[in-house]
N, C-alpha and C positions, 0 to 999 in steps of 0.2 A: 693113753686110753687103751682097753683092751681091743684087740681083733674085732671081736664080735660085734660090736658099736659098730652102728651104721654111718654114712655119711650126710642122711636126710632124714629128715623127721615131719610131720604135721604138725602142728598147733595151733589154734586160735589166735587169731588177731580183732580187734575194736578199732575199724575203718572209717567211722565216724562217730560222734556224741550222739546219742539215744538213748531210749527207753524200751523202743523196741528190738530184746539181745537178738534176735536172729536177721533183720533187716541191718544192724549196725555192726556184724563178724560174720568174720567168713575164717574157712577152714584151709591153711595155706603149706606150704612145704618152703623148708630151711633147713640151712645146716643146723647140726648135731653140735651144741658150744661144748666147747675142751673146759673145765674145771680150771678154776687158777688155784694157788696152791696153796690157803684156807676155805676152797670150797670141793664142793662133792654132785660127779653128775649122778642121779637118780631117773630110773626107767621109772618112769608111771606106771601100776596098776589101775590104780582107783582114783578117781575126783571125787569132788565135795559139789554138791552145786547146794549155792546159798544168794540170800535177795539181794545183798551184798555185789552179787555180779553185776546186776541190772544200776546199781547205782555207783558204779566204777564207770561202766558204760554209758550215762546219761552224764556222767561229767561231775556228779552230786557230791563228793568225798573230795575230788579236788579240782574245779574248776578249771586251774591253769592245765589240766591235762591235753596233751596235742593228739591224735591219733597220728597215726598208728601204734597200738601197743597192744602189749599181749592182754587176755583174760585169764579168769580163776584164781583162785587162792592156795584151795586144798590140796594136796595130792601123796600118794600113798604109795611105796614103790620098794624098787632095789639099789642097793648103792651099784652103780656100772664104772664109774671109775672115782678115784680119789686125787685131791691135789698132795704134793709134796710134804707139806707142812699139816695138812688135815690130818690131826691124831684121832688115834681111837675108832676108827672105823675102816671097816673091810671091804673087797667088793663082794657084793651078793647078801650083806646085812639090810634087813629089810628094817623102813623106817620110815614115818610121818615127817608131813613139813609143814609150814603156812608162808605162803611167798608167792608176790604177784606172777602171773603167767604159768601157774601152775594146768590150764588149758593144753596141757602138751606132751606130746610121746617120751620127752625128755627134758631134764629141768634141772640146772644147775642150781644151786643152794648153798650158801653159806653153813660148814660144815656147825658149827655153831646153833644155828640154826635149826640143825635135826633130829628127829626126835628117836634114837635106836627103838623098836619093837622085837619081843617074840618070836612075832611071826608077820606074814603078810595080811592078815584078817580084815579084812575092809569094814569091819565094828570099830577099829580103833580109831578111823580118819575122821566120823564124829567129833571126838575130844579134840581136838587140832582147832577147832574153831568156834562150832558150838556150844561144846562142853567148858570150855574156857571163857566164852562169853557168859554162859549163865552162871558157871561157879565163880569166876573174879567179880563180875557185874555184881549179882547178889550181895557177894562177901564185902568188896572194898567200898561201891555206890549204894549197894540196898541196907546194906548194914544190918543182916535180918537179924534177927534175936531168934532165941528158945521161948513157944509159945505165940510167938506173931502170926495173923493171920495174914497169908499171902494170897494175893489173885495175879495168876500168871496165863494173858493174852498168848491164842494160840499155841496152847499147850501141849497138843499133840505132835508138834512140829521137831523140826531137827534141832533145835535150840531148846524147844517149850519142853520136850522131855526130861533134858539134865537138870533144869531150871526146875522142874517136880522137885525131880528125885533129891536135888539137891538141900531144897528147903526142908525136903522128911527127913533127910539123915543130921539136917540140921533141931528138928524137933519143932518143927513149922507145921500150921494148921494152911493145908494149900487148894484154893479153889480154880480151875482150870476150866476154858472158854475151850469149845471144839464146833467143829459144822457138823457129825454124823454121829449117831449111835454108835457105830464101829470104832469112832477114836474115845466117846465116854468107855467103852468096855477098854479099849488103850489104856487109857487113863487110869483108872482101878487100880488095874494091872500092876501099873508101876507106883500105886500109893496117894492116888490124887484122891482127898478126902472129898472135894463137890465138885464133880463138872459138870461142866454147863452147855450142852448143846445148844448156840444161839439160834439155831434156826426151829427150835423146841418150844424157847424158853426164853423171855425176856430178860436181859443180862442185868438190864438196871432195876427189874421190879423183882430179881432175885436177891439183888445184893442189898435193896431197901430192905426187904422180908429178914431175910436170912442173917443178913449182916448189919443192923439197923446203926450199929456204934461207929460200921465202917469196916475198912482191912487198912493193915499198917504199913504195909508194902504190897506194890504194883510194878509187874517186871511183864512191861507193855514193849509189843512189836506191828500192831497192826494200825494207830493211826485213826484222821477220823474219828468217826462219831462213837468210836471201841474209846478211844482218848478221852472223848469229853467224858463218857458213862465212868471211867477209870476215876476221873480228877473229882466228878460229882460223888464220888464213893470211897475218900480217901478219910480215913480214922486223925483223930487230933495227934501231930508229930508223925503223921505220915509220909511216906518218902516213894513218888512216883518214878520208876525209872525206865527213863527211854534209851530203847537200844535198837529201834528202827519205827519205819511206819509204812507197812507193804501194801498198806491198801493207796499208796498212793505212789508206790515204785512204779509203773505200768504207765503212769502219765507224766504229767509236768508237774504237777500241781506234788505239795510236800506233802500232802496224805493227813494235814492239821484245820482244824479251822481258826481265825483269830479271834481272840476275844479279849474285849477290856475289861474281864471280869477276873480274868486271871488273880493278877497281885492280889485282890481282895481275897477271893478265894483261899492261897493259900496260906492271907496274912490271919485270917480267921482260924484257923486249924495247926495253925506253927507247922506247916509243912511244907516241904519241898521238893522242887520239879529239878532231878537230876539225869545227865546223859550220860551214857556208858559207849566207847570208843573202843573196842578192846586194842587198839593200835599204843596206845597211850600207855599201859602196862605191861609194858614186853617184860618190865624186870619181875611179875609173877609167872612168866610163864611156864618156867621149869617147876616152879614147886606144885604150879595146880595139875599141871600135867602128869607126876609122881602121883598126886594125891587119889587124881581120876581114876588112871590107871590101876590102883591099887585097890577103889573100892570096885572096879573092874571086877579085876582078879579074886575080891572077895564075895564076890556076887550079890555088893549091896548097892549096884549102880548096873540096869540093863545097856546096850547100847541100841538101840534097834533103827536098821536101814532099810531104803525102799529101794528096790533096784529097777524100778521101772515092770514088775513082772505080772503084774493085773492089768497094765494098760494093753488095748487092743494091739499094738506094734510088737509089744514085746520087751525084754529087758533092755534095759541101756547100755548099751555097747559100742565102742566109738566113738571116737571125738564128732562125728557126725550127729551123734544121738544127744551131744551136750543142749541142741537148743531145745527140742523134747524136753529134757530133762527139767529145764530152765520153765518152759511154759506150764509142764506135770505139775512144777511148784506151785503157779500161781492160780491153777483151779484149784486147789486147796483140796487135793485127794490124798496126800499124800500120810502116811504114817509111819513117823519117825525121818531120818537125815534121807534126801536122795543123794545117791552115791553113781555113777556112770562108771561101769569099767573100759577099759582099754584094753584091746588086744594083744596077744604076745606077740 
């Protein structure tokens, strides 16, 4: 490893199963891990912070997990050294990753694994996770077509954005749930034909009115009684797809209610209740990632991040500022990816 490499570093560790991220991590010092020789350490720029943390933390994704272990996913940085056999990459090429314990001043990664950038633009650490969620989810679980009407839960959000954009460059008629005025004018913005401020606007006596035959696809994250109004509103061969339910991350409870109405439901309508894992298709990840990227670069896809800079505190800076960060999410302020930087 080069000189410059430190001998110590901070990171996030998950000191016990929770829900609540900042009672259950703490922010620790450890050595700096040496690269083995198909993988590559990268300095952290920028984090991702997604709901995804809080349910790694409560145990939700894999139960048999022990504490201690690291947080985070995202992270956005520099290569600082390379192993032996890691081809194709330099030190000082900046580059995306998705790999747990991403939480951390430094993070080794599976050279494989990384995704070369441009530049270091903390727009692109988005697509790493979220962008990928909503364009593979969509594409391989929602199966949207040209002409389907789509209602995408939490559409302002760091997921709910690409999840738009994604259905309009697909030729999707797309209606989008938000909490403020400020994320309807969002929404526009990037192409969303109806949104719905729910705290405006009744979500379910809009989509009776409006959409009385239904929508054909539902690319739902929020859970709860956002679920039942979603399932009560699905068009005949519609295809509900779940890729979280964050109104219920913050407690115990799965954010669903049961009902034995289900099967009937959606054996009446030939429609089906599908989950999206983006873990499960790693083998699209390079081509959606190319695809993103490029409608990036063609200006037919925004990326847009919140760096913490309206909230009273201040931008997000520091692995200190990740549990801020984490809470920012679940007041539901935020517009577009929250991102945390880290210091040089």
């Amino acid at each position: 490893m080069a000189g410059s490499i430190p001998k110590m570093m901070r990171k996030i560790v998950v000191t016990q199963l929770g829900s609540n991220f900042s009672e259950v991590t703490k922010v620790i010092e450890a050595p700096v891990p040496a690269p083995g020789p198909e993988e590559v350490l990268v300095k952290n720029k920028f984090v991702g912070i997604n709901a995804s943390d809080v349910n790694y933390t409560a145990g939700r994704y894999d139960p048999s997990s022990k504490p201690p272990f690291d947080a985070g996913f995202e992270g956005l940085g520099h290569v600082a050294a390379v192993g032996e056999k890691a081809s194709g990459l330099k030190i000082g090429q900046p580059v995306v990753y998705l790999s747990m314990g991403a939480f951390a001043e430094y993070k080794v990664v599976p050279s494989n694994q990384v995704v070369p950038l441009p530049e270091a633009d903390p727009k692109y650490l988005p697509f790493i996770l979220s962008g990928l969620t909503a364009a593979i989810g969509l594409d391989k679980a929602g199966e949207i077509k040209q002409g389907e009407k789509v209602l995408i839960t939490a559409a302002a959000g760091g997921t709910g954005q690409f999840a738009v954009q994604w259905c309009k460059n697909a030729g999707c008629e797309v209606i989008g749930t938000c909490s403020t005025d400020d994320k309807v004018q969002f929404l526009k913005s990037i192409g969303c034909d109806r949104p719905i401020n729910y705290k405006k606007e009744d979500l379910n006596a809009v989509l009776k009115a409006e959409y009385p035959k239904g929508v054909n696809v539902v690319y739902e994250s929020v859970g709860g009684s956002v679920f039942e109004t979603c399932l009560n509103n699905l068009a005949l061969h519609g295809r509900l797809l779940v890729i979280g339910a964050i109104s219920g991350y913050m407690s115990d409870s799965s954010g669903f209610k049961s009902t034995s109405m289900l099967p009937w439901h959606m054996l009446r309508l030939s429609a089906s209740l599908r989950g999206f894992f983006l873990v499960h298709f790693r083998r699209d990840y390079a081509e959606y990632m190319t695809k993103l990227i490029t409608l990036f670069k063609q200006n037919k896809i925004v990326s847009t991040i919140d760096m913490g800079e309206k909230t009273p505190s201040g931008p997000f800076i520091g692995l200190d500022r990740v549990t801020d960060a984490v809470e920012y999410m679940y007041s539901g302020k935020n517009i577009g990816k929250i991102v945390v930087e880290l210091p040089k």
